[in-house]
C-alpha positions as CSV (number, residue, x, y, z in Angstrom):
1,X,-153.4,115.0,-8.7
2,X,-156.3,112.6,-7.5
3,X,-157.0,109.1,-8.3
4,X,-159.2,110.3,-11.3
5,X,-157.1,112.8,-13.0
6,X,-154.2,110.0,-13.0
7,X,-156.9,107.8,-14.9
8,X,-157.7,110.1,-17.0
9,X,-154.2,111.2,-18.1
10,X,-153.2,106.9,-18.2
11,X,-156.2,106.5,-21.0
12,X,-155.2,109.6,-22.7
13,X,-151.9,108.3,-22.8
14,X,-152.7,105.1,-23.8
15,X,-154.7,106.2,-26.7
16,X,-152.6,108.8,-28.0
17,X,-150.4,106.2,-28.3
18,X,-152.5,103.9,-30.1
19,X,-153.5,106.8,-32.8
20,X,-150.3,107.1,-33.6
21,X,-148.9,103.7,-34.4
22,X,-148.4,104.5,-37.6
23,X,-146.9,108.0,-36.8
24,X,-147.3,110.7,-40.1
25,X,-144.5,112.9,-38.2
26,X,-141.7,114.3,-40.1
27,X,-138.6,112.0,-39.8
28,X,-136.1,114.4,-38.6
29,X,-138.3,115.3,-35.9
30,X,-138.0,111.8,-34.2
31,X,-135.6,110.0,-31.9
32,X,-132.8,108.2,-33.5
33,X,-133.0,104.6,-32.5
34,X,-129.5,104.8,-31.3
35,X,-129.9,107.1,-28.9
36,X,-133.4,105.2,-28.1
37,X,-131.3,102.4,-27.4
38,X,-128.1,104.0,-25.4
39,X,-131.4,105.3,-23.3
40,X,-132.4,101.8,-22.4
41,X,-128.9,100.7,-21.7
42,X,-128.4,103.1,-19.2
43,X,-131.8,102.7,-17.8
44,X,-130.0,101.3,-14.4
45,X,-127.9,104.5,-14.3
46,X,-131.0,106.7,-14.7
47,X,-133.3,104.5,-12.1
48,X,-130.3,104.9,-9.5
49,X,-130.6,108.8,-9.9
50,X,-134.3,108.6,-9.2
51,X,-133.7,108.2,-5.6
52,X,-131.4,111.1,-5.3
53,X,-128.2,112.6,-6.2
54,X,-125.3,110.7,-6.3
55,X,-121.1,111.4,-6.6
56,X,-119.1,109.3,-9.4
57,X,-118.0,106.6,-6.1
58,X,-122.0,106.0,-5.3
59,X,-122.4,105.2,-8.6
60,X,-119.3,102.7,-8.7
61,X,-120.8,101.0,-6.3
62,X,-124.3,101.1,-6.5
63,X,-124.2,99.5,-10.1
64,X,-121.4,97.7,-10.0
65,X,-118.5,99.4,-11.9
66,X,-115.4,100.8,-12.6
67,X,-114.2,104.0,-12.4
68,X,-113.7,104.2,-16.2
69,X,-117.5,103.8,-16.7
70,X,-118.6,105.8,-14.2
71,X,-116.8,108.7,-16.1
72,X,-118.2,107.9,-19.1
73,X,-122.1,107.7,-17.3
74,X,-121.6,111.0,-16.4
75,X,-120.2,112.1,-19.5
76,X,-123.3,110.3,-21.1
77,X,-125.4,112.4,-18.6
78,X,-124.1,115.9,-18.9
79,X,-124.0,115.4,-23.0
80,X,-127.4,114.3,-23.3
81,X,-128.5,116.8,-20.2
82,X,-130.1,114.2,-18.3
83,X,-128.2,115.2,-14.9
84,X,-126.1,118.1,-13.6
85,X,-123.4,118.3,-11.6
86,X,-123.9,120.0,-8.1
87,X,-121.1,119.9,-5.4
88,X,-119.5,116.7,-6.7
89,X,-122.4,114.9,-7.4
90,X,-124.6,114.0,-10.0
91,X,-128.4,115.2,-9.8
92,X,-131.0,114.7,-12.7
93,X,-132.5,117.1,-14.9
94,X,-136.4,117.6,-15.5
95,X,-135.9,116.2,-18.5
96,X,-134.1,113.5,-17.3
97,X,-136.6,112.4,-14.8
98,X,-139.2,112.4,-17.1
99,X,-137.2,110.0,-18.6
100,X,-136.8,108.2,-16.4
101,X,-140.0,108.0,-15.2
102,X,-140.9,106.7,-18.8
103,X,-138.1,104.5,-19.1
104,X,-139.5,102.7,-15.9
105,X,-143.3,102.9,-17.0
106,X,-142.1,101.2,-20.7
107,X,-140.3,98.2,-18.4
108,X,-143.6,97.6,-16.5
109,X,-145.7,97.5,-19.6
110,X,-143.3,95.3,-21.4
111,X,-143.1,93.5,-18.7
112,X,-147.2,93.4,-18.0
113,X,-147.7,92.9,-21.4
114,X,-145.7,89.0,-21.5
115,X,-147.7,88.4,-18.3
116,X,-151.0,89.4,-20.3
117,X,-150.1,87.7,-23.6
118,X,-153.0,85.1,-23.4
119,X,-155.2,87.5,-22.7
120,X,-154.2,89.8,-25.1
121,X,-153.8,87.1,-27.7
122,X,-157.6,86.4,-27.5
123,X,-159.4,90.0,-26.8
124,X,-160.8,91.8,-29.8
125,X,-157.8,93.5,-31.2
126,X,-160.2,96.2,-31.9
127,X,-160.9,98.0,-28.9
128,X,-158.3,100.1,-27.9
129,X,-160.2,101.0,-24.3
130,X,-158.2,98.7,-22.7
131,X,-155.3,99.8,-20.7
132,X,-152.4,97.6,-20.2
133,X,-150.3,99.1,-16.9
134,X,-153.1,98.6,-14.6
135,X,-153.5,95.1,-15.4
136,X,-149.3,94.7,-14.8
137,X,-149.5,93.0,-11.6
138,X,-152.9,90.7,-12.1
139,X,-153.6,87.7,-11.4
140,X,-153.9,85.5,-14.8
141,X,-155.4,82.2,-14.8
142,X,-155.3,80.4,-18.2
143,X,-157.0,77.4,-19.3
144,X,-154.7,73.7,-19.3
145,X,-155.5,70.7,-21.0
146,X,-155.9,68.8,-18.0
147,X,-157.7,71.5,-16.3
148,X,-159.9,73.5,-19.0
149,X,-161.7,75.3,-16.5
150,X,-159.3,77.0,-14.2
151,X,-160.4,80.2,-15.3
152,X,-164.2,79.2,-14.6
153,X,-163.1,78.3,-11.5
154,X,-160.9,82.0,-10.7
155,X,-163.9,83.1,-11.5
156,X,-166.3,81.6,-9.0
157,X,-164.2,81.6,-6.4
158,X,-164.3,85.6,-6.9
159,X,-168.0,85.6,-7.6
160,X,-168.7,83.6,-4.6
161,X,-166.9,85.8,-1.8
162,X,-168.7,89.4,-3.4
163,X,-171.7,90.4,-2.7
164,X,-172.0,92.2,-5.8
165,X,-171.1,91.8,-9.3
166,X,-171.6,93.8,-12.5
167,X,-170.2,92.5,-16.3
168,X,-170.5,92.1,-19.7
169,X,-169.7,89.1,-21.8
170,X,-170.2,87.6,-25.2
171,X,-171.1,84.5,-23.7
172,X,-171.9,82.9,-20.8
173,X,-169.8,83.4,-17.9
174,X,-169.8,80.5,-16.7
175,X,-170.7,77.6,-18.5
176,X,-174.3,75.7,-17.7
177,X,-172.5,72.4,-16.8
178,X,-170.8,74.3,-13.7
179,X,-173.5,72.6,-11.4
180,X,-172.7,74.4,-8.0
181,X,-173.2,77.9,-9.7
182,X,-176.9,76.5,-11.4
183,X,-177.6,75.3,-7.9
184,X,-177.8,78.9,-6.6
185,X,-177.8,80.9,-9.3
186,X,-176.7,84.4,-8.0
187,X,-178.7,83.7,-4.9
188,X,-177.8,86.9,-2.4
189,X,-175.7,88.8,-5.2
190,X,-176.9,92.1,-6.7
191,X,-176.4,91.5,-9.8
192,X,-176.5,92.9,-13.2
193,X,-175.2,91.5,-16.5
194,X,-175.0,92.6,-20.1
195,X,-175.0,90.1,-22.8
196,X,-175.6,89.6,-26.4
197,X,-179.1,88.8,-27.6
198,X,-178.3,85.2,-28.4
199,X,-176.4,84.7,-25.3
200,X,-179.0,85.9,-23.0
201,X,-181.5,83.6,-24.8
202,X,-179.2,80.8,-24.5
203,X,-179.2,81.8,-20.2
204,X,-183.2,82.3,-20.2
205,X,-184.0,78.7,-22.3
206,X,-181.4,76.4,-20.8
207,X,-182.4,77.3,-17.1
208,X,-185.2,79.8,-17.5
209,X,-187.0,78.6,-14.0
210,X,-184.1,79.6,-12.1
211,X,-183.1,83.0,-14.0
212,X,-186.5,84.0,-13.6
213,X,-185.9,83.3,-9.9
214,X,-183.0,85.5,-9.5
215,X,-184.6,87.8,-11.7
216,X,-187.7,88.7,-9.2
217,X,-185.6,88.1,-6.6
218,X,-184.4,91.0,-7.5
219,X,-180.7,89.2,-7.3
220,X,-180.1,89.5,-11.0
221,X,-180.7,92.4,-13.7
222,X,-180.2,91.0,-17.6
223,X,-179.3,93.7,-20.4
224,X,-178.5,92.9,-24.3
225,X,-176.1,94.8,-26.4
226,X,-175.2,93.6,-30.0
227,X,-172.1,93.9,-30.0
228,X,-169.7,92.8,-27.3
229,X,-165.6,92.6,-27.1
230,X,-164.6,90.4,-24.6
231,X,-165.8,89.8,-20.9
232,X,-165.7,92.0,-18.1
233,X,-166.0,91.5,-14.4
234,X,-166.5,93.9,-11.6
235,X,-166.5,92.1,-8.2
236,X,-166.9,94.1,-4.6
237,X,-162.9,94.1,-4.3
238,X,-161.5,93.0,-8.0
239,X,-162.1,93.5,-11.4
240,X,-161.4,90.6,-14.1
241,X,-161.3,90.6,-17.8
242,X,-161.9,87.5,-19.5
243,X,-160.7,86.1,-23.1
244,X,-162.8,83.7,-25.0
245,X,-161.6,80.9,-27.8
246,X,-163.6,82.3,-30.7
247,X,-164.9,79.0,-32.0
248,X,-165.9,76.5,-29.1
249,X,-167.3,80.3,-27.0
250,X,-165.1,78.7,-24.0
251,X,-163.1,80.9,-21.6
252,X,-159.6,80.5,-22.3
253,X,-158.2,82.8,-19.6
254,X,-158.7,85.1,-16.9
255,X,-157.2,88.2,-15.6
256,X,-158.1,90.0,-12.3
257,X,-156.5,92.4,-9.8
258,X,-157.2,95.1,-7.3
259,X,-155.2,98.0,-8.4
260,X,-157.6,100.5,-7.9
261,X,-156.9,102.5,-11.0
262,X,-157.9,99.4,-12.7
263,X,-160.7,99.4,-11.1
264,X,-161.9,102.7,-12.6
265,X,-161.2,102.1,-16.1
266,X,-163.6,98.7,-15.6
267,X,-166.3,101.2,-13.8
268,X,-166.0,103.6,-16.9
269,X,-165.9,100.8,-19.6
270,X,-168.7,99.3,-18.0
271,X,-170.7,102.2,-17.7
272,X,-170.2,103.2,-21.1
273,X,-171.2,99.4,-22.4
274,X,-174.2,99.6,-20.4
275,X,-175.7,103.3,-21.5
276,X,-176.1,101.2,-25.1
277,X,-177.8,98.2,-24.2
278,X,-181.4,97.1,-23.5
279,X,-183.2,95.8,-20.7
280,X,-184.3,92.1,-21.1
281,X,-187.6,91.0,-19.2
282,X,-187.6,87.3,-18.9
């Protein structure tokens, strides 16, 4: 399966998922939590069988246990036909590698999902486009009091080191009093940028000589869209999201990485953003 196929089975997933948060199913057709939860608890067991079959001793000392419970991991696994048993040893099932598989994928994303908290604390809970597991391993760079611009600053020190850079946002990127950026305002960077109306009038009147500038340059392509849900970055080698305090229009934090399928869901989002908006003369 290539690179895109996995991408588009991970946002199929992910919004399957979504559409059924409030699942209509029949009750008896769903897992009891009790069995959910034995499935969790023996999450170690089932990771350990991933790499291969293994005899009741392996397991003893692979996870750290006595004979007792090794019997009754086995029993557990035979019962539940997560594993067979094939010349002494203990190999899994489809079924129980799908399992596990998904038992491992629901770690990560509970695990990416802490790690993303202030960014998914501040995006439009709306917009279900945007896919956590991807994001698992990011970089995130959140606003302090002593330092409210740490995220600016993630920011330009990407922005400087691409030569290219393509995003939406409902407000500025970067805020006007960042002098070094105003300085050379995308000077040598293709550029193209979506923003809301009021944003991009905002960008044209509070430094309109030097827009223009990058604008016949040809360093800098402006597009409006009315409606925006959070800001999105796509450098030559990372892709960032940003979240935005709703009030003061500051960026509270910053999320980037290079995972590559990350990379095309930000290419996709972006493209479908950008098929809806306007160009802006200046």
């Amino acid at each position: 399966m290539n690179r895109s196929h996995i991408f588009d089975e991970l946002v199929r997933n992910s919004l399957d998922l979504w559409r059924t948060a409030e699942p209509d199913d029949d009750p008896d057709d769903r897992i009891e939590t009790d069995e959910l939860l034995a499935i969790v608890r023996h999450g170690p067991l089932l990771e350990a069988l991933m790499g291969g079959p293994l005899d009741r001793r392996d397991i003893e000392e692979r996870l750290d246990v006595s004979r007792a419970t090794s019997h009754r991991f086995t029993r557990w696994l035979e019962d539940l036909r997560f594993a067979e048993r094939r010349d002494g040893s203990f190999e899994l099932t489809g079924e129980g590698q799908i399992v596990a598989e998904e038992l491992r994928r629901f770690e990560r994303n509970v695990r990416a999902a802490r790690r993303l908290a202030p960014l998914l604390d501040s995006i439009c809970p709306d917009h279900q486009e945007f896919v956590v597991e991807p994001f698992a391993d990011a970089v995130v760079t959140t606003a302090a009091p002593g330092d409210p611009y740490r995220p600016v600053t993630r920011f330009l020190s990407l922005l400087r080191d691409s030569g290219s850079f393509r995003g939406f946002n409902t407000t500025h990127m970067v805020p006007p009093i960042v002098e070094e950026f105003r300085g050379r305002l995308f000077e040598g960077t293709d550029a193209e940028l979506i923003y809301l109306p009021d944003a991009a009038e905002t960008l044209l009147s509070s430094d309109r000589e030097r827009t223009r500038a990058a604008i016949e340059r040809g360093d800098l392509t402006l597009r409006t869209r009315e409606a925006l849900p959070y800001g999105l970055a796509i450098f030559d080698d990372r892709v960032g999201i940003g979240g935005y305090d709703e009030e003061t229009g500051a960026m509270r934090v910053f999320v980037d990485t290079d995972d590559a399928i990350a990379r095309e869901w930000a290419e996709r989002v972006y493209a479908t953003y950008r098929a809806d908006s306007e160009p802006l003369v200046a």
